[in-house]
N, C-alpha and C positions, 0 to 999 in steps of 0.2 A: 130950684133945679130945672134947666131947660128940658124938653120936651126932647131931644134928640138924648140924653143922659136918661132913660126908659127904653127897656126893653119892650116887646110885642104884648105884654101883659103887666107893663104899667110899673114895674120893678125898677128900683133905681140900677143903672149900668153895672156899677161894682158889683153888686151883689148877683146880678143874675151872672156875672163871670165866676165869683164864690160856689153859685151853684153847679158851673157848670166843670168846674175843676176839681170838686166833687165828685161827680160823674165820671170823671176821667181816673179821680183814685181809684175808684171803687172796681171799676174796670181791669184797672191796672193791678190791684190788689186780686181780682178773680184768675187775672189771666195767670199769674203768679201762685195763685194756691191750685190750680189748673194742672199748671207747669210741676210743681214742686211735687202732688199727689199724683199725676202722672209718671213718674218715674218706677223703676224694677224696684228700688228700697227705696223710699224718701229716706232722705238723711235727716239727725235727727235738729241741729244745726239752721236750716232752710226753715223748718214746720217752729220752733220754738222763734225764731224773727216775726214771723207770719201773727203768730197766736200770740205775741207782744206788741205788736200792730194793734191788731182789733181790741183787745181787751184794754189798753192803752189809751183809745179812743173813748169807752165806755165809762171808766177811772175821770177821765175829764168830764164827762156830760154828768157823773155822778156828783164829780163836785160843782157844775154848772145847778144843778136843782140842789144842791144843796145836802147831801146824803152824803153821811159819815165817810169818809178813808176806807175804803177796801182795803184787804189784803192785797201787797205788789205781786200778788203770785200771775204769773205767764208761762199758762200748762202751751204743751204742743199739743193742738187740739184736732179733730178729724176736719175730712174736706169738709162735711155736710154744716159742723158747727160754726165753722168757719166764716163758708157763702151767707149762713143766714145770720152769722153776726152783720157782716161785713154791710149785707143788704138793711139790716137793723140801724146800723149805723149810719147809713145813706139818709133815711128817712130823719134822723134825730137832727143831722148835720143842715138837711134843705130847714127844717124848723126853726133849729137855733137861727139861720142866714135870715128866717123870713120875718121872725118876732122875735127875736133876741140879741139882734147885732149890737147896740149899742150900751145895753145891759152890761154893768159893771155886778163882779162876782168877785166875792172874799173866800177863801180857802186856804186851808193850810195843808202843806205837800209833804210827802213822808216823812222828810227831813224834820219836821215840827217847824217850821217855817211860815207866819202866817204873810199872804199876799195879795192884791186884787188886780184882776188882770178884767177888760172889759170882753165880750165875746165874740167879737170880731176878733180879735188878737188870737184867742185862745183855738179860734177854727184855722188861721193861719199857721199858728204853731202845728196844729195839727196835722194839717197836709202836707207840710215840711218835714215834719215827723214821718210822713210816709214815703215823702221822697227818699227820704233818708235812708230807712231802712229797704224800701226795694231795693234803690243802689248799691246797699248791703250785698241782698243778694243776686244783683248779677254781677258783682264783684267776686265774689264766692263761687261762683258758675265760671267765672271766666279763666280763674285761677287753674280751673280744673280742664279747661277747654271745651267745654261744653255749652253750645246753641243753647240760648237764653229766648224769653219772649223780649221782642224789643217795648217797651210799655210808655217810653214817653209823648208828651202832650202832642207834638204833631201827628206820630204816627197813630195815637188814636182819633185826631179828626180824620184823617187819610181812613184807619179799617173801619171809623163809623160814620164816613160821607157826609160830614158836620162843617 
């Protein structure tokens, strides 16, 4: 790998972008449980997206280490559980990017499906997984007319001077 494919602390390029995109969910996911417990009623619709979000994430890192199938259950859960899922998750996501990218993972998914996905793949799906469902809900928000936080990748290098 050339010298210029390193970031400032010796990381290969792809991955310190993994990480850094990361960063931007996790953002995007606060500003959004921000937004959504911010409101006169949260709706119940918004918080139950949010709290299949993070508990979703956790479901894969659990079958990334290897621990039995949870329950699919995705409670609509308070702000506070939320942020410190969310920031929980941040933390497992830089780990898996930093000592785990290449690691091939065998699981079988609720369906009784068994599959192996390697875990580079499996953090891609993931943050796709969240684009996903933001889009959700400012799709949801927009139906109703109602001022959304705008949460994509450029405007959060723009609000975080990145």
């Amino acid at each position: 790998m050339a010298e210029s494919d390193r970031d400032d602390r010796g990381r290969s390029a792809p991955n310190a972008e993994f990480l850094r995109m990361v960063d931007q969910c996790v953002w995007a996911s606060r500003q959004w449980v921000d937004f959504v417990y911010s409101r006169a009623e949260p709706e119940a619709r918004p918080r139950e997206l949010l709290g299949h979000l993070m508990t979703s994430e956790r479901i894969w890192f659990d079958r990334i280490a290897g621990v039995p199938e949870a329950a699919d259950d995705f409670p609509a859960l308070d702000r506070e559980d939320l942020i410190r899922g969310f920031e929980a998750n941040r933390e497992t996501f830089r780990s898996l990017i930093e000592n785990r990218w290449n690691d091939v993972v065998d699981f079988r998914r609720s369906t009784g499906e068994e599959y192996h996905a390697r875990v580079g793949d499996i953090v891609a799906h993931l943050l796709t997984h969240g684009y996903h469902h933001r889009g959700q809900l400012a799709a949801h928000y927009a139906r109703k007319g109602v001022a959304y936080p705008n949460t994509d990748h450029i405007h959060y290098l723009i609000a975080n001077r990145l």
